[in-house]
C-alpha positions in Angstrom: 108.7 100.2 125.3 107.5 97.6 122.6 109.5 96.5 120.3 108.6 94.1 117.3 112.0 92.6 115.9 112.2 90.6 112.5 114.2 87.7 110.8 114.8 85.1 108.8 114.8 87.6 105.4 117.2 86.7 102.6 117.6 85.9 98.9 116.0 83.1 97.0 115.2 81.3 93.7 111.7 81.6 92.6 110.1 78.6 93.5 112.0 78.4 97.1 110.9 78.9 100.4 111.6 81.3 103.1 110.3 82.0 106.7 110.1 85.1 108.9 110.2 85.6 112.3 108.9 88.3 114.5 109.4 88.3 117.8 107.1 91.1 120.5 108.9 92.6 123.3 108.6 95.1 126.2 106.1 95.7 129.4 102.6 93.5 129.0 102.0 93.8 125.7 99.8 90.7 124.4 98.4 92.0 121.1 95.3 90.6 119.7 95.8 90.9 115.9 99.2 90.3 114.6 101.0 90.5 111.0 103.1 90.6 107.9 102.7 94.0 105.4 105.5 94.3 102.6 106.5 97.4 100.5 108.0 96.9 97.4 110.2 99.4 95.7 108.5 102.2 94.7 105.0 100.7 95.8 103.4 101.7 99.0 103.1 99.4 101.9 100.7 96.4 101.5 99.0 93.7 103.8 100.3 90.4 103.7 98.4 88.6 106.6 96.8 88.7 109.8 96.4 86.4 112.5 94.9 87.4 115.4 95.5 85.3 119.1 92.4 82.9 118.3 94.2 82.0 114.9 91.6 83.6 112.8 93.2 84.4 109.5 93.2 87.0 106.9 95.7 86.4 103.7 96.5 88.9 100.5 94.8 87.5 97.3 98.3 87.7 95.9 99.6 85.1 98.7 96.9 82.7 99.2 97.4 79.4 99.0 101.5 80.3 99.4 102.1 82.1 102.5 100.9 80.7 106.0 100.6 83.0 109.1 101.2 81.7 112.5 102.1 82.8 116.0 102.7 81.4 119.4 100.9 83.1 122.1 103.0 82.4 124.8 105.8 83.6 122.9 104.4 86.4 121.3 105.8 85.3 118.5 104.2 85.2 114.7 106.1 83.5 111.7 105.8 84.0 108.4 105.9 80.6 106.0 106.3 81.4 101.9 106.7 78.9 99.7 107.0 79.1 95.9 108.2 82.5 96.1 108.2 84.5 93.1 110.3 87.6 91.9 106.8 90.1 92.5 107.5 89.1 96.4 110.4 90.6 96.5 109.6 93.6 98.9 111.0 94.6 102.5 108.6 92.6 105.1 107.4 94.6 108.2 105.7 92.4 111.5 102.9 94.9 112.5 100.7 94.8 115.5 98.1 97.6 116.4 98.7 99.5 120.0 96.3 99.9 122.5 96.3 103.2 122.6 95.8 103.6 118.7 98.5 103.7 116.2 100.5 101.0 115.0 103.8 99.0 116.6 106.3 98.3 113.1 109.2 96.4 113.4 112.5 97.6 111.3 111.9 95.2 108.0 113.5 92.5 106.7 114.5 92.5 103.2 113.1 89.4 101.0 114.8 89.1 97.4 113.6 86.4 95.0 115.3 86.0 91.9 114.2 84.4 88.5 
């Protein structure tokens, strides 16, 4: 049984800085790609970024140069830093990380409120 658990979520001041935590649990997994998606109210679920165990990146557009990915293997753990938040990041933030067998592992979301 895998489990992907999240934290660090919380409300902020545009401008601030928050990081998230997701932490991979259960049998042997050791997933190559890990990451961050969002959903917003009433929007549909969108990438944040990817990182996968080599620390090849991949960042939104609308997070670049903001938000850094990183993870520690031997933990299989991947944080989430974002700094200069802005109210259109406010969103519930999922940790994702594909399965072997095809699908998708989601964790249960961590609500991230910035206010202006």
């Amino acid at each position: 049984q895998v489990q992907l658990v999240e934290s660090g979520g919380g409300l902020v001041q545009a401008g601030g800085s928050l990081i998230l935590s997701c932490a991979a649990s259960g049998s042997i997994f050791r997933p190559n790609v890990m990451g961050w998606y969002r959903q917003a109210p009433g929007k549909q679920r969108e990438l944040v970024a990817t990182i996968t165990r080599g620390g090849n990146t991949n960042y939104a557009d609308s997070v670049k140069g903001r938000f850094t990915i990183s993870r520690d293997n031997a933990k299989n753990m991947v944080f989430l830093q974002m700094n200069s938040l802005k109210p259109e990041d406010t969103a519930v933030y999922y940790c994702n990380a594909p399965a072997p067998a095809g699908g998708d592992y989601w964790g249960q979301g961590t609500q991230v409120t910035v206010s202006s």
